[in-house]
N, C-alpha and C positions, 0 to 999 in steps of 0.2 A: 140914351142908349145905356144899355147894365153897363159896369166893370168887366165879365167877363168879356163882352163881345167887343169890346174898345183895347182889348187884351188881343182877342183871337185878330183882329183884324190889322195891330201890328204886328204879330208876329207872321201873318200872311202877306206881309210887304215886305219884311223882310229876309223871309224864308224864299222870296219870290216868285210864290207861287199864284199869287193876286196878282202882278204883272204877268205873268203868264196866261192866267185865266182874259182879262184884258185883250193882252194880243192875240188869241185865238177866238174872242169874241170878234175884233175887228176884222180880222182876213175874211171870217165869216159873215161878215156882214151884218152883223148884229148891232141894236142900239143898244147900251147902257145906259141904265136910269138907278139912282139909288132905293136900296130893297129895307126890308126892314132887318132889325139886329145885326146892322151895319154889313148887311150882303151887299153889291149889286147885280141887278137883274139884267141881264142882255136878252134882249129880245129879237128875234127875227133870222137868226143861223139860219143857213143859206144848206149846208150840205149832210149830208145823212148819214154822218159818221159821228159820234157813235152813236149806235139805237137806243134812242131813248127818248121819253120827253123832255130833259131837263137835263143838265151836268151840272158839276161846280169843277173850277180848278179853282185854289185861294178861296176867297171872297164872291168870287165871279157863279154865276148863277147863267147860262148858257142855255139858249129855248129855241127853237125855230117859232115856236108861236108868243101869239099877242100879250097873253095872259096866264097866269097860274095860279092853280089850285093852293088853298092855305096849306092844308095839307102835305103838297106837294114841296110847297115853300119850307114848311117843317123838316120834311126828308130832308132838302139839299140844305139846308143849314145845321144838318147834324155832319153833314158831308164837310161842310167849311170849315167843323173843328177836326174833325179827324185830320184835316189837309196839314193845320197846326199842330196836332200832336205826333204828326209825322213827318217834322219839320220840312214840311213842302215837297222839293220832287222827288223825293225817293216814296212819296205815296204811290207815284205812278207804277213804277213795278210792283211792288206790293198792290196796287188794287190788281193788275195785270194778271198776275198769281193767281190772287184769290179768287177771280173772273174764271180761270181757267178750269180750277177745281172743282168750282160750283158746276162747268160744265162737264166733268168729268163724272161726279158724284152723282149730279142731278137733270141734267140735260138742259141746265137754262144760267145763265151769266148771274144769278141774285139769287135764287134759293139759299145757296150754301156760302155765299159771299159771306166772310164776318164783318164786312163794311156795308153792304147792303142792310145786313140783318140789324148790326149797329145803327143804322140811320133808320129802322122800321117799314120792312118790306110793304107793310100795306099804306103807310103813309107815302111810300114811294110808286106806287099802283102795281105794285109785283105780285106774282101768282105763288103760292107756297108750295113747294113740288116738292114729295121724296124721296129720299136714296135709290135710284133704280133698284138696288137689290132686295127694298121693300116692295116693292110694289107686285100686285097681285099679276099672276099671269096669267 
């Protein structure tokens, strides 16, 4: 595993937001298996909060389904560094925000997210939508 993600993955144990991601895998009902560039992968969430295919808190990589896209794996491991450059839970309100914006702006939680857009909308399966106030009437 590089330096940096042997980097990112203590300071997400220690920011504890990797234990958090964890225990909201297991209420969930998810299994945890190790991912690559020291994510792990939970598979199998139980409930449909929040819409997505995929989350990370920490380290943790959170899926109701079997398998994921490389791709997909890409997104959420741009996610796992932001979780550390934001030293852990105070990402939550800040992504909260910027969810909020995006649907204020745009009508959808990731168009205008700067954490979505940072983790690469299309590698995340997001649709690119813009500013209501652009759009044709």
């Amino acid at each position: 595993m590089k330096r940096r993600y042997r980097i990112r993955r203590v300071l997400n144990l220690v920011n504890l937001s990797t234990p958090l991601g964890l225990l909201i895998a297991k209420v969930g009902g998810a299994s945890p298996v190790p991912g690559p560039h020291g994510l792990i992968l939970a598979f199998g969430y139980r409930y449909g909060f929040p819409i997505a295919g995929a989350f990370t808190v920490g380290n943790v990589v959170v899926t109701k389904h079997s398998e994921l896209s490389e791709r997909l794996i890409t997104h959420e491991n741009r996610h796992a560094s932001q979780w550390a450059c934001c030293i852990g839970l105070p990402m939550l309100p800040l992504y909260l925000v910027a969810m909020a914006a995006s649907v204020v702006i745009c009508g959808d939680q990731a168009s205008y997210n700067p954490f979505e857009r940072l983790a690469n909308l299309d590698d995340g399966g997001y649709e690119r939508r813009v500013p209501r106030w652009r759009r044709s009437r």
